[in-house]
VOPAGU-2260 file (C-alpha; in pm, 1 decimal, decimal comma):
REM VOPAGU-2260
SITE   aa  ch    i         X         Y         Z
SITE  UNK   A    0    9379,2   10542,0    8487,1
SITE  UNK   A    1    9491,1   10304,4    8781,4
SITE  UNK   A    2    9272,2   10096,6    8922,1
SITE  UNK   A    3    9364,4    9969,6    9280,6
SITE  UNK   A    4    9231,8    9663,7    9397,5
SITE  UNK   A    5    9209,7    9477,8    9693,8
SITE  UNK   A    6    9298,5    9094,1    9662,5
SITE  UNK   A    7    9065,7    8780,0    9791,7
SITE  UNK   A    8    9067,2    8568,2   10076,7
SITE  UNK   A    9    8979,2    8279,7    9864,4
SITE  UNK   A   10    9201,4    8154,0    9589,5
SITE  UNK   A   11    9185,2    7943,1    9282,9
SITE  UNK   A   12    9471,5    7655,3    9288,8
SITE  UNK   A   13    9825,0    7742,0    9116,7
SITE  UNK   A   14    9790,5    7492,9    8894,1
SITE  UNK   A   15   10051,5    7317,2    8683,0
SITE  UNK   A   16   10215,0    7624,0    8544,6
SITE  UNK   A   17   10562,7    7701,1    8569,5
SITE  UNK   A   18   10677,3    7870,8    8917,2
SITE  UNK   A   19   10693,6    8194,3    9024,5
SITE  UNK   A   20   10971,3    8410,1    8830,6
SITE  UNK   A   21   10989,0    8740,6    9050,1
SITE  UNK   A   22   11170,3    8916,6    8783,7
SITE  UNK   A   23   10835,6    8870,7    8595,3
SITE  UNK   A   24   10635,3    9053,5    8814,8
SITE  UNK   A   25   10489,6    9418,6    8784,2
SITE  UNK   A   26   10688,3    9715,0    8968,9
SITE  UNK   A   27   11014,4    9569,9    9023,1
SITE  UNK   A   28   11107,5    9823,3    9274,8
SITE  UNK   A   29   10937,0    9606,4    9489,2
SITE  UNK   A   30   11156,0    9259,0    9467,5
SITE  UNK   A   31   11378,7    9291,8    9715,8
SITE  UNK   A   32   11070,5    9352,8   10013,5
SITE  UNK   A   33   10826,4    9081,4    9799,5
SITE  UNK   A   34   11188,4    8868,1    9812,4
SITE  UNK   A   35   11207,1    8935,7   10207,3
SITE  UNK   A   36   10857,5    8845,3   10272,0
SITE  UNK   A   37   10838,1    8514,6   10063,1
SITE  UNK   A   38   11177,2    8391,3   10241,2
SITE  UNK   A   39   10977,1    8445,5   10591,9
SITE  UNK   A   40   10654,7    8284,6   10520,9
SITE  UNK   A   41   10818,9    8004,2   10330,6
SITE  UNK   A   42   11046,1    7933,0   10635,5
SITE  UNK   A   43   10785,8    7956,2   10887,7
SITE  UNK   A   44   10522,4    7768,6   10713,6
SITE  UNK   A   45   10823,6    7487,9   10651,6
SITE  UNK   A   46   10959,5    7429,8   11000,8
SITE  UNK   A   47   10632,9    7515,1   11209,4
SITE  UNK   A   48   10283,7    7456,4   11083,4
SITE  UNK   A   49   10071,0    7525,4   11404,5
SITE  UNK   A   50   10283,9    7852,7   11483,1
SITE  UNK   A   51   10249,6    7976,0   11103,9
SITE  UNK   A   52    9868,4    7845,0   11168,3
SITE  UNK   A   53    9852,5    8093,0   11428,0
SITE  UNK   A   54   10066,5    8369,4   11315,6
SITE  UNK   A   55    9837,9    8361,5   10943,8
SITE  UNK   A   56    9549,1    8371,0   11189,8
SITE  UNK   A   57    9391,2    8060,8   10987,1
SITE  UNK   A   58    9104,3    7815,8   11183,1
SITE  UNK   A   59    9201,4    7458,4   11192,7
SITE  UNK   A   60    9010,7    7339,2   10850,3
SITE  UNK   A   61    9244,4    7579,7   10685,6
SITE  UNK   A   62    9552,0    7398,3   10826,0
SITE  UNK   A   63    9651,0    7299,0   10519,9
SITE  UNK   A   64    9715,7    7680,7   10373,4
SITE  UNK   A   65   10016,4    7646,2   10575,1
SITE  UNK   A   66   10205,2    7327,9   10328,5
SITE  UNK   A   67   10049,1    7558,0   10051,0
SITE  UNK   A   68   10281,4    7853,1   10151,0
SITE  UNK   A   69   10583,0    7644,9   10229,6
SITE  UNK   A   70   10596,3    7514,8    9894,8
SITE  UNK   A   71   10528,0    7853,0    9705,8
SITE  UNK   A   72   10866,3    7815,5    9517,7
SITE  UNK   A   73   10779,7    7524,8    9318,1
SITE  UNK   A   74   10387,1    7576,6    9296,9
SITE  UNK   A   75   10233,7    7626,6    8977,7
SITE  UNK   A   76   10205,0    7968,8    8879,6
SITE  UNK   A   77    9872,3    8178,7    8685,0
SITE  UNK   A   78    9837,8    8546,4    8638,6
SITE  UNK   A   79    9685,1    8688,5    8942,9
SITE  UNK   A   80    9330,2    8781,1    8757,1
SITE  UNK   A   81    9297,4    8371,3    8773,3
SITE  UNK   A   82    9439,0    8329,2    9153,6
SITE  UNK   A   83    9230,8    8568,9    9290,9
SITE  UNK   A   84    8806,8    8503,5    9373,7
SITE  UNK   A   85    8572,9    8606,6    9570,2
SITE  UNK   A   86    8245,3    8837,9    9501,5
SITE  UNK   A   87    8479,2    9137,0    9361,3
SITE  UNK   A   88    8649,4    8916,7    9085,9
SITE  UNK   A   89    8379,2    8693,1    9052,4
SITE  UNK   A   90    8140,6    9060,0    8882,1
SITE  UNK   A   91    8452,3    9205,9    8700,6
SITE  UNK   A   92    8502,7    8848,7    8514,3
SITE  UNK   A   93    8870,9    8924,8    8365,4
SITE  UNK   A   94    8796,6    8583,6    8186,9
SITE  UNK   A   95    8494,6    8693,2    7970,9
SITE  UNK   A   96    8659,0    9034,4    7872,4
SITE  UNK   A   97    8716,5    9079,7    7513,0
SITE  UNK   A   98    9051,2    9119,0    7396,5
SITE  UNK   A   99    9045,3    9509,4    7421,0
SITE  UNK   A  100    8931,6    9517,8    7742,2
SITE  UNK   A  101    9157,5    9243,1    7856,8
SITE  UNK   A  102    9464,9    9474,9    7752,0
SITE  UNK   A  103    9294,6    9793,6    7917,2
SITE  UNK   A  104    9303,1    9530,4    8289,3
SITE  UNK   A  105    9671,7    9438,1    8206,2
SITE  UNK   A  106    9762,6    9754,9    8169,1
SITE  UNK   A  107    9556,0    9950,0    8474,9
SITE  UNK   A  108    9466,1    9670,1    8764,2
SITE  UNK   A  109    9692,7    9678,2    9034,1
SITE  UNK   A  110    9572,5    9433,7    9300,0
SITE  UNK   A  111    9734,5    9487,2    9627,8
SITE  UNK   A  112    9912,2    9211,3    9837,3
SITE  UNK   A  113   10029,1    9122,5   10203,7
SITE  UNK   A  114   10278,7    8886,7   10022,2
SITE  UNK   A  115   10359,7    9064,5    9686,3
SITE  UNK   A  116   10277,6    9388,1    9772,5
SITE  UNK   A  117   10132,6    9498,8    9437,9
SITE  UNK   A  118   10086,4    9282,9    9133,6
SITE  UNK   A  119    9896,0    9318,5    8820,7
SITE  UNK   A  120    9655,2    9108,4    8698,8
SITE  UNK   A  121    9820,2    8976,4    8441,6
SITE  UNK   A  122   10148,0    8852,7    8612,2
SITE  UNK   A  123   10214,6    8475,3    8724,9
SITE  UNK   A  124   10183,7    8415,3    9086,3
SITE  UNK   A  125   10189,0    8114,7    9251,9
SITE  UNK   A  126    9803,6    8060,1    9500,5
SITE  UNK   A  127    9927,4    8158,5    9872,8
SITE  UNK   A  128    9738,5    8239,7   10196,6
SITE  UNK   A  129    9887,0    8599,5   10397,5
SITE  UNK   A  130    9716,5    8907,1   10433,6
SITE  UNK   A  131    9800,1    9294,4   10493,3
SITE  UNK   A  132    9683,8    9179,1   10823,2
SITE  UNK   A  133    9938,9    8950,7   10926,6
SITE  UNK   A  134   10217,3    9011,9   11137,9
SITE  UNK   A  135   10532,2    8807,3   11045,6
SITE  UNK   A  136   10781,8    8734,9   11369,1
SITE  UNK   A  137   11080,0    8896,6   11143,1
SITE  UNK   A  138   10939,3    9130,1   10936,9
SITE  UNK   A  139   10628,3    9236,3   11174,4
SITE  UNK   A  140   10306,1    9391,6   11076,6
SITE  UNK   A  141   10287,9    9347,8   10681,5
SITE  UNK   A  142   10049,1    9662,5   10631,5
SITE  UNK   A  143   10408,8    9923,5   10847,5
SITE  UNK   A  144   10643,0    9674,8   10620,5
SITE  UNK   A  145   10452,9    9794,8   10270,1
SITE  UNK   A  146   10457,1   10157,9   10324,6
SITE  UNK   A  147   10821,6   10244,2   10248,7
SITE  UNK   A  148   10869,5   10029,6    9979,1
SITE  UNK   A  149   10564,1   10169,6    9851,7
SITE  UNK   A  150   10615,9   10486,0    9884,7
SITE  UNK   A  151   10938,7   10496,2    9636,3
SITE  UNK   A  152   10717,1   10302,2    9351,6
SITE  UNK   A  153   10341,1   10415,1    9384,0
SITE  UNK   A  154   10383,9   10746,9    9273,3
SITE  UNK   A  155   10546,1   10646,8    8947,4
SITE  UNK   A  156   10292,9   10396,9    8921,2
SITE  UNK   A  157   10001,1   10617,4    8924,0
SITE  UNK   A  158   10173,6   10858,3    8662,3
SITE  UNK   A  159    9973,1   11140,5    8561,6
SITE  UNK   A  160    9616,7   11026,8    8580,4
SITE  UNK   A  161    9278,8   10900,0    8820,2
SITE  UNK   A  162    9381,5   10706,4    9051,8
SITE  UNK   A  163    9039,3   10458,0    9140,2
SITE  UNK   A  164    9111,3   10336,5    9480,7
SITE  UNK   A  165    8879,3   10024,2    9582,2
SITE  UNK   A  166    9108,2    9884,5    9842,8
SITE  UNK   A  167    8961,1    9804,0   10192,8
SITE  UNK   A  168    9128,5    9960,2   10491,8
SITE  UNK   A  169    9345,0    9689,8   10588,7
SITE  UNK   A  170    9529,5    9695,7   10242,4
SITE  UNK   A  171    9475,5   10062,3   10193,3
SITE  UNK   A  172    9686,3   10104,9   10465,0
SITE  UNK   A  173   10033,1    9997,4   10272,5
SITE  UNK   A  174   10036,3   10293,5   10038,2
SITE  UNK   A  175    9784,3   10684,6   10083,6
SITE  UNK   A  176    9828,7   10887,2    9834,3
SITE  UNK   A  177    9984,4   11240,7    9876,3
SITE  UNK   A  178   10027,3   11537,9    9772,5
SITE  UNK   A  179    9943,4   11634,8    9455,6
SITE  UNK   A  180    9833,5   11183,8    9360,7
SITE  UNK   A  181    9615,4   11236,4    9620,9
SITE  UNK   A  182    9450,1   11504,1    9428,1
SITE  UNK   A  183    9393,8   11307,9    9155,6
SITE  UNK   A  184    9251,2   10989,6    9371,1
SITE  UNK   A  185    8898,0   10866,4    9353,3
SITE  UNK   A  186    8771,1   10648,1    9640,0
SITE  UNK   A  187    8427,5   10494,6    9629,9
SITE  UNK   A  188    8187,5   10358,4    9915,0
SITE  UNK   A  189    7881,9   10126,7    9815,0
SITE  UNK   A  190    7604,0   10260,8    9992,5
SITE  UNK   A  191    7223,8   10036,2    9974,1
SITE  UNK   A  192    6954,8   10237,8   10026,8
SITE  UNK   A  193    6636,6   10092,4   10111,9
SITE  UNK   A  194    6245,0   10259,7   10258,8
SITE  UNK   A  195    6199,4   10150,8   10610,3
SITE  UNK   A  196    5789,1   10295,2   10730,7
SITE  UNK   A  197    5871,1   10543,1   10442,3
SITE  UNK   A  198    6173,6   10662,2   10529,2
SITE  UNK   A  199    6502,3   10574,6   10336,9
SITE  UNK   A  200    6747,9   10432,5   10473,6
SITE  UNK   A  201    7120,0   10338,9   10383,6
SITE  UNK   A  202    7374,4   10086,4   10504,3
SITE  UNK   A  203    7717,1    9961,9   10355,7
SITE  UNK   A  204    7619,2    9569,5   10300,3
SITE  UNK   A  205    7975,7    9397,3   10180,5
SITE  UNK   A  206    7896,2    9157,1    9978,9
SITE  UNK   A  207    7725,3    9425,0    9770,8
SITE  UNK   A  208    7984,6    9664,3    9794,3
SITE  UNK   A  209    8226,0    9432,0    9657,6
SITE  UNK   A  210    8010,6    9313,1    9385,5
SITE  UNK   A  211    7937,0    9665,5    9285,6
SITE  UNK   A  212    8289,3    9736,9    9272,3
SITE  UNK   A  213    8342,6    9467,2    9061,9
SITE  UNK   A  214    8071,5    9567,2    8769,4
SITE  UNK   A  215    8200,2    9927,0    8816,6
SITE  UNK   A  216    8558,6    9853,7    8673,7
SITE  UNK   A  217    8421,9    9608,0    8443,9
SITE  UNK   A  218    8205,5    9884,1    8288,0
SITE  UNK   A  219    8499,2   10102,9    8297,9
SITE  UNK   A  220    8690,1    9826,1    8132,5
SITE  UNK   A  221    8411,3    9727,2    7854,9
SITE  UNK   A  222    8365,2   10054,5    7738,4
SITE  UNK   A  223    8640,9   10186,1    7700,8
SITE  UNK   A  224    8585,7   10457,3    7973,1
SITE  UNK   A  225    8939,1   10693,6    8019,9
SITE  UNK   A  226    8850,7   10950,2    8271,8
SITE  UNK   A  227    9142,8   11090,2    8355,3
SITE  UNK   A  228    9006,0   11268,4    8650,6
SITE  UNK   A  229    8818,9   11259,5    8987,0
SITE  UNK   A  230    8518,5   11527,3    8823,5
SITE  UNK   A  231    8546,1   11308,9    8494,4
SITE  UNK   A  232    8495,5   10966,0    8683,0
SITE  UNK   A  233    8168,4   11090,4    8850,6
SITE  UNK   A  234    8052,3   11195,2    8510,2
SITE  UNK   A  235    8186,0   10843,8    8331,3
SITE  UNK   A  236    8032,8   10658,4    8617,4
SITE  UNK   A  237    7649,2   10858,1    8560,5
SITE  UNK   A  238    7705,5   10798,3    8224,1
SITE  UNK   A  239    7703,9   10405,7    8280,3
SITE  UNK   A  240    7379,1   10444,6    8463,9
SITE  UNK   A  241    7504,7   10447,8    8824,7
SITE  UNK   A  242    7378,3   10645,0    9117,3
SITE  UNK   A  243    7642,9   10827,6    9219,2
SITE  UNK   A  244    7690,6   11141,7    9503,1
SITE  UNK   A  245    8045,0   11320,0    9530,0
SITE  UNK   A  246    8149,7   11681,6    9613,8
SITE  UNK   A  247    8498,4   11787,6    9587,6
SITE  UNK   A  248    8730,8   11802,0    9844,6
SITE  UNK   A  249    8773,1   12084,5   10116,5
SITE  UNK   A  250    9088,4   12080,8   10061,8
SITE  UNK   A  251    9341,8   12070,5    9773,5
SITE  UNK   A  252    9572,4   11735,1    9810,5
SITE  UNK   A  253    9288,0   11540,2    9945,2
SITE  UNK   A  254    9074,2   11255,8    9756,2
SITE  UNK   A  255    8776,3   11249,2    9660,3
SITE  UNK   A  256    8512,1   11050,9    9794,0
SITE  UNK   A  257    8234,8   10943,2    9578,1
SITE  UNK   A  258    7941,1   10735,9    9716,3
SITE  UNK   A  259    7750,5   10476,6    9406,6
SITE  UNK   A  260    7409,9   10427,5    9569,9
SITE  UNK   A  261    7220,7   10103,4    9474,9
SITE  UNK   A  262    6888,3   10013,3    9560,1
SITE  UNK   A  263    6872,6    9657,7    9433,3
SITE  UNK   A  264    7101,1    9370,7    9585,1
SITE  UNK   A  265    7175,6    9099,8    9362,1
């Protein structure tokens, strides 16, 4: 099973760890664009803060994101399960894990990247502010820049089983499944449903969504869970006491789509 993820606005600090070592880092078919990237945004955040301000589309009390980036060569760096949290990584917890479950992360979490592209959780990245969003003057919009690169290392990536896709759009964007992956690929919308004069009603609430998200690969992780399917995710998922609503596909290549209703938000 792979497990994409998408990564957090807010970040823990690198940190006195060594620096970065891109030959460390998960699917090397990937250095030479995660090379081309990091050259950009280290060279525009070091010779012009208020355009790299603008271009990273950060509000004035996060001027200082911009020295952050310009010095990513020499930062500290800590496996990205560490750097990256927010309400997602916050439920899934990497840190608690036991040992088991901390080698089942390592080997399936793939957290997507407007700077790295891809990484897993376990390799050493320096903190750093860009998005998918972002649109460097060079290299242009990150999320078009992804896709070819991606394309030549995904598939391989995703082998021969599920393929859990939590991304949001923005970062789902750099790499779609095809074919017969696609097939094989399990997304998932949080959906809260609530009575309103007796009648329910259901919304997707964020902060819940992500949450949720985050307890459902934890669960996954805990247990020991290896569907190796779409059909057998719904059924692993059920098992683990979640609400969940899916139908197959209308047509072959596509993903699936499974809804995990909650009712409580916490």
């Amino acid at each position: 099973m792979l497990v994409l993820l998408p990564p957090s606005e807010g970040k823990a600090s690198s940190g006195r760890g060594a620096p970065l070592k891109p030959g460390t880092l998960s699917l090397p078919g990937l250095a030479e664009a995660r090379r081309a990237v990091l050259d950009e945004l280290v060279e525009l955040c070091a010779a012009d803060e208020e355009k790299a301000r603008l271009v990273l589309g950060l509000s004035e009390g996060l001027r200082g994101e911009v020295a952050k980036n310009a010095g990513l060569r020499t930062a500290g760096a800590r496996p990205a399960g560490e750097i990256y949290t927010g309400v997602l990584y916050d439920a899934l917890d990497l840190a608690s894990l036991d040992a088991a479950a901390k080698r089942r992360a390592a080997r399936s979490l793939l957290v997507f990247s407007g700077l790295w592209g891809a990484v897993g959780v376990s390799d050493k990245i320096p903190s750093y502010r860009c998005s998918m969003g972002v649109k460097l003057p060079g290299l242009g919009a990150l999320g078009a820049f992804w896709r070819t690169p991606m394309a030549s290392v995904m598939p391989e990536a995703a082998g021969d089983g599920l393929v859990l896709d939590l991304r949001s759009s923005a970062y789902a964007a750099a790499w779609k499944p095809k074919g017969e992956v696609a097939g094989r690929t399990a997304t998932v919308r949080v959906l809260h449903a609530q009575l309103v004069d007796g009648v329910e009603k259901r919304s997707v609430v964020s902060h819940f969504n992500k949450a949720t998200k985050g307890r459902i690969v934890r669960s996954l992780l805990t247990t020991g869970a290896r569907p190796e399917s779409p059909a057998e995710l719904v059924e692993a998922l059920r098992d683990l006491g979640h609400v969940v609503e899916a139908e197959p596909p209308a047509k072959v290549g596509r993903p699936w789509a499974l809804d995990v209703v909650v009712r409580d938000v916490h």
